[in-house]
C-alpha positions as CSV (number, residue, x, y, z in Angstrom):
1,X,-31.1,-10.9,46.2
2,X,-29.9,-14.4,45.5
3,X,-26.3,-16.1,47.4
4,X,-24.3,-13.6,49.5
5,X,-21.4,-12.6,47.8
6,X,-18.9,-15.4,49.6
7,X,-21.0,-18.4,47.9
8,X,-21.3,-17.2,44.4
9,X,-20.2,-14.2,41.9
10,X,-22.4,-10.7,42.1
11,X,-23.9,-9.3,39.4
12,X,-24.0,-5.7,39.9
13,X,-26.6,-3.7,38.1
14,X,-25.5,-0.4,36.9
15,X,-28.6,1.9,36.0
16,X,-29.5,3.8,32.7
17,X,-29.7,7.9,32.6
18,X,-32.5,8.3,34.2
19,X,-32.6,4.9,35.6
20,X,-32.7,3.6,39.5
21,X,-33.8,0.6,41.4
22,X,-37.6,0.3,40.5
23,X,-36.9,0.6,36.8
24,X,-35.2,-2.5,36.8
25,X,-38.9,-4.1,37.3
26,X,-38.7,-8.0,37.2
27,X,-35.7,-8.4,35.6
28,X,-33.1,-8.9,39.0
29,X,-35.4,-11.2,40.0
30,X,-35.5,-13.1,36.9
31,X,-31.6,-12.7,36.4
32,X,-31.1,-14.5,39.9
33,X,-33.2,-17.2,39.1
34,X,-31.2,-18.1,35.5
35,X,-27.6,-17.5,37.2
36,X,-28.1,-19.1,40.3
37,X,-25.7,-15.6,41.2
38,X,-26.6,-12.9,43.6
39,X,-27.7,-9.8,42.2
40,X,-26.7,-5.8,43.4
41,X,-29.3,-3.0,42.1
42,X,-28.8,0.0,43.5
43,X,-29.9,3.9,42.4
44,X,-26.6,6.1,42.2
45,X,-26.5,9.6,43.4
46,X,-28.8,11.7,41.9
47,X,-31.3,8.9,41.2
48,X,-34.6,6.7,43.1
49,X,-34.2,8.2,46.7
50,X,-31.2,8.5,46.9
51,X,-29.2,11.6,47.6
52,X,-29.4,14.7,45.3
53,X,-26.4,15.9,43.7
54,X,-24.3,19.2,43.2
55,X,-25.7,20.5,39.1
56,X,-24.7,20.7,36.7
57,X,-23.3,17.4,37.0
58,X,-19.3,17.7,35.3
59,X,-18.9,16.3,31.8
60,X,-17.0,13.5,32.6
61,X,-19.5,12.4,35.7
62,X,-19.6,8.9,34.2
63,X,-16.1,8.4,34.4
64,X,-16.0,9.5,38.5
65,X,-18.6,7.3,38.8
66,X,-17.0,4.6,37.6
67,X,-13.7,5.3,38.9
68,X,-15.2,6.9,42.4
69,X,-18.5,5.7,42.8
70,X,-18.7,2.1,42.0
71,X,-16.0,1.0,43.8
72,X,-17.3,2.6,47.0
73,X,-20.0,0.3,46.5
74,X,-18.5,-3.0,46.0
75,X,-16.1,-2.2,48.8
76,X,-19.3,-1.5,50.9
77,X,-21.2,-4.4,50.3
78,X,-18.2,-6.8,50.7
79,X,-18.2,-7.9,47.1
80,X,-16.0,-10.6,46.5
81,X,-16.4,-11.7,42.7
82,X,-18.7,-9.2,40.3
83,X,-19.7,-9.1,37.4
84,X,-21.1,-5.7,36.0
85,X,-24.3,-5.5,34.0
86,X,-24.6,-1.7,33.1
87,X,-27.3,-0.7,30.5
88,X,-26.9,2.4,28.7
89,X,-24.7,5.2,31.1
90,X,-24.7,1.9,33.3
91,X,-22.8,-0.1,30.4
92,X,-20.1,3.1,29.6
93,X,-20.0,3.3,33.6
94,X,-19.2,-0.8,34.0
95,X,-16.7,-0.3,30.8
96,X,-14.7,2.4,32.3
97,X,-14.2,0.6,35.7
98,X,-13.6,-2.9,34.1
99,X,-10.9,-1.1,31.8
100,X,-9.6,1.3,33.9
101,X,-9.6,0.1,37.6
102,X,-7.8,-3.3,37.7
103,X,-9.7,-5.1,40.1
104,X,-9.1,-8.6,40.1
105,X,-12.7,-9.0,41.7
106,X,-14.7,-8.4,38.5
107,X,-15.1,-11.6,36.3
108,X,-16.6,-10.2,33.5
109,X,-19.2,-7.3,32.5
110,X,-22.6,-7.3,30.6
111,X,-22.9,-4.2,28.5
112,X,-26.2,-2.9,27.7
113,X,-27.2,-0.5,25.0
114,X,-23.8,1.0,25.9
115,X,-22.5,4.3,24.5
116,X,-18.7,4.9,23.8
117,X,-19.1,8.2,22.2
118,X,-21.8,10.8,21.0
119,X,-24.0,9.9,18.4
120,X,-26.0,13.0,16.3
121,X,-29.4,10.5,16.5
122,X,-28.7,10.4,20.0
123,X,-28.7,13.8,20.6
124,X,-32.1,14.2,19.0
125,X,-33.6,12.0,20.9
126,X,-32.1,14.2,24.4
127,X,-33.4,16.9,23.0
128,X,-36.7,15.4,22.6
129,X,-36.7,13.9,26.6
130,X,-36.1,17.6,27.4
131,X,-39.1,19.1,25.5
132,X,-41.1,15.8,26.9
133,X,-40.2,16.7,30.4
134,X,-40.7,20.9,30.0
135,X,-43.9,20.1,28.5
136,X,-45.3,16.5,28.5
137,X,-45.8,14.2,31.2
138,X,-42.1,13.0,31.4
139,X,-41.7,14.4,34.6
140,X,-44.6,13.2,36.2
141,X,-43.5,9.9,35.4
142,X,-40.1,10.3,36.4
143,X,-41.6,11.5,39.7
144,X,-42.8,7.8,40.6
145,X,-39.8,6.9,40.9
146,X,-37.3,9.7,41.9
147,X,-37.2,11.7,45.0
148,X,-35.9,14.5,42.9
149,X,-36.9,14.0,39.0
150,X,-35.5,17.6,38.7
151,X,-32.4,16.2,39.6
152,X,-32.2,13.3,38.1
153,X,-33.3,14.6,34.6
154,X,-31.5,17.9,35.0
155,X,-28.4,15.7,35.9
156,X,-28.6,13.5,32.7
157,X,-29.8,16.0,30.1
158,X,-28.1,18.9,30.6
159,X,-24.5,17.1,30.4
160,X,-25.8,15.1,27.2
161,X,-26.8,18.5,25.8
162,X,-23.7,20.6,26.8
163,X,-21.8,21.9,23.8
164,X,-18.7,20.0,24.9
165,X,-20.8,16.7,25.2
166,X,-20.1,16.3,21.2
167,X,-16.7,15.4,21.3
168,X,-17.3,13.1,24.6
169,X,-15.5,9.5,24.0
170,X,-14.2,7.1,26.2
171,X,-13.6,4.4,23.2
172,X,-9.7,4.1,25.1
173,X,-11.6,2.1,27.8
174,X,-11.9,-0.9,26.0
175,X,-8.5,-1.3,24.9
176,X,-7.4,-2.2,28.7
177,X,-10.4,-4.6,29.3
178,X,-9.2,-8.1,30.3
179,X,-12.2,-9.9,31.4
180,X,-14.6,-11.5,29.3
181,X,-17.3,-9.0,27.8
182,X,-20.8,-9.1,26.6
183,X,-22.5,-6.4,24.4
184,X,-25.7,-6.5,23.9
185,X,-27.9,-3.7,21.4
186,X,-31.6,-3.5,20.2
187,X,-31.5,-2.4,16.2
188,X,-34.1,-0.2,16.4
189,X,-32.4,1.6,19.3
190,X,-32.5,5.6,18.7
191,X,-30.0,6.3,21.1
192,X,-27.6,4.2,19.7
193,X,-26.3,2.7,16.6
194,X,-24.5,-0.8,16.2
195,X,-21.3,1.0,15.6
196,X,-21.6,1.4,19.9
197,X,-21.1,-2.7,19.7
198,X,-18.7,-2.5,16.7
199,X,-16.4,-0.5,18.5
200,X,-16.3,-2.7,21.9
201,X,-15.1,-5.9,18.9
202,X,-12.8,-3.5,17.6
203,X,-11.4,-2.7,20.5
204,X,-11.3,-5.3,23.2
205,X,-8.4,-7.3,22.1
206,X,-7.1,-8.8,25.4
207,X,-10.3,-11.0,26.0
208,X,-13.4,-12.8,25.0
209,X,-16.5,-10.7,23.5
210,X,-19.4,-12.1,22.8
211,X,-22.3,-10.1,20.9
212,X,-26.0,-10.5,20.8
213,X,-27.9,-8.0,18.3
214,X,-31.7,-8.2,18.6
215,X,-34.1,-7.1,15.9
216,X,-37.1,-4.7,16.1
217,X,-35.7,-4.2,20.1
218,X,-35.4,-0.8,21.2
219,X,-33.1,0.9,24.0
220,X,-33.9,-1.6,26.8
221,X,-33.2,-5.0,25.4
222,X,-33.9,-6.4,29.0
223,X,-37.5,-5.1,28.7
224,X,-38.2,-5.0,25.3
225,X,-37.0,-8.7,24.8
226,X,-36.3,-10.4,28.0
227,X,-36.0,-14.3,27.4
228,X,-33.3,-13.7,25.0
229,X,-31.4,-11.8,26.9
230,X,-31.6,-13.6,30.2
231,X,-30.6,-16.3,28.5
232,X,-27.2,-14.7,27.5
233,X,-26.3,-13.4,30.1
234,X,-27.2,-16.7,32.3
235,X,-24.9,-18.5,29.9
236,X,-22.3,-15.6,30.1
237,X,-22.5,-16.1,34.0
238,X,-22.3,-19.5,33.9
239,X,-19.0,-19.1,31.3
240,X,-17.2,-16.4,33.2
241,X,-17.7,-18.0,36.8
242,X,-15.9,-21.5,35.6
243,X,-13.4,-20.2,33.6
244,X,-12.6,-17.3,35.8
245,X,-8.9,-17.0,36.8
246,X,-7.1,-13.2,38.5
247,X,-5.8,-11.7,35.0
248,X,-2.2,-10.7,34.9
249,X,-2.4,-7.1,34.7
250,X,0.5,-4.9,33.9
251,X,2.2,-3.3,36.7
């Protein structure tokens, strides 16, 4: 929605865990409005009605995505300035690729409730989906919105409860960012604590971050406190898009 990518910068959506198109709800529509930039929402594989994938997803599948996936995307849709907006496994997914991939196309990138590494609270809460959705109603709600909430939860879960998953990090990411960046973190999340935004200030030291901590917000600062949030990233947008010059990246 919003300008085709040749009049104006693309913010592209990246999707939460068990996220996909529809669980955006109204915010695309109200993040067009306040940038005045086009807007990308899409549901990866796995996820809304898109295709299925291959389980048990690998433990690094966030990292293919971003280094695979994503840029499949922006090459299909003809993207010719982006800025990512990832919340949650979106926000790790938009990190890796703007720290890893060295596209010159991606102005800047809006982290959501991002994770960096595993976090013990975080884990209990997984475990808790997964008892929800053998035994509660979370997979009846999933099912409104994914072809496949099997799936999509199986997908999600069973990587965030592997064994291995504990020692999971991706922290490295951030040191190779170069674009503007930012992070953005309810504190009353339970699947994440500040030190998730701590270690993106830490860490990006070769551009701009900008934080925004919101109090008695939850996991989905877009939903649990939209105005606030719109309003930072609008600015952001507006920031990145005047500013914006092709970093010098080392060869």
């Amino acid at each position: 929605m919003g300008p085709a990518p040749c009049d104006a910068p693309t913010l592209v959506l990246l999707h939460e865990g068990l996220g996909c198109i529809s669980l955006w709800r109204d915010f695309p529509a109200a993040l067009a409005q306040a940038t005045r930039c086009g807007v990308l929402v899409y549901s990866r594989a796995g996820y809304g009605h898109s295709d299925s994938v291959t389980l048990p997803r690998p433990l690094d599948y966030l990292t293919q995505e971003a280094l695979t996936g994503l840029p499949q995307v922006l090459d299909g849709i003809g993207i010719e300035r982006a800025i990512l907006l990832g919340h949650s496994d979106g926000a790790s997914i938009a990190a890796l690729y703007a720290g890893c991939a060295n596209d010159l196309r991606v102005l800047g990138t809006v982290l959501l409730a991002p994770h960096f590494f595993t976090e013990t609270a975080a884990i209990a809460q997984i475990r808790a989906a997964r008892d929800a959705f053998n035994s509660g109603n979370l997979r009846k709600r999933l099912a409104k919105h994914h072809a496949d909430p099997d799936n999509a939860f199986r997908g999600w879960n069973d990587a965030w409860l592997h064994p291995d998953f504990l020692t999971w990090n991706i922290v490295e990411c951030l040191d190779t960012i170069r674009t503007p960046v930012l992070a953005i973190q309810g504190r009353e999340d339970p699947y994440g604590s500040l030190d998730q935004i701590d270690v993106v200030v830490r860490r990006v030291c070769h551009a701009p971050v900008s934080t925004l901590i919101l109090d008695q917000c939850q996991h989905a600062p877009h939903l649990n406190d939209e105005k606030p949030v719109v309003a930072a990233i609008a600015g952001f947008c507006e920031s990145v898009a005047s500013t914006s010059t092709s970093p010098a990246y080392p060869d």
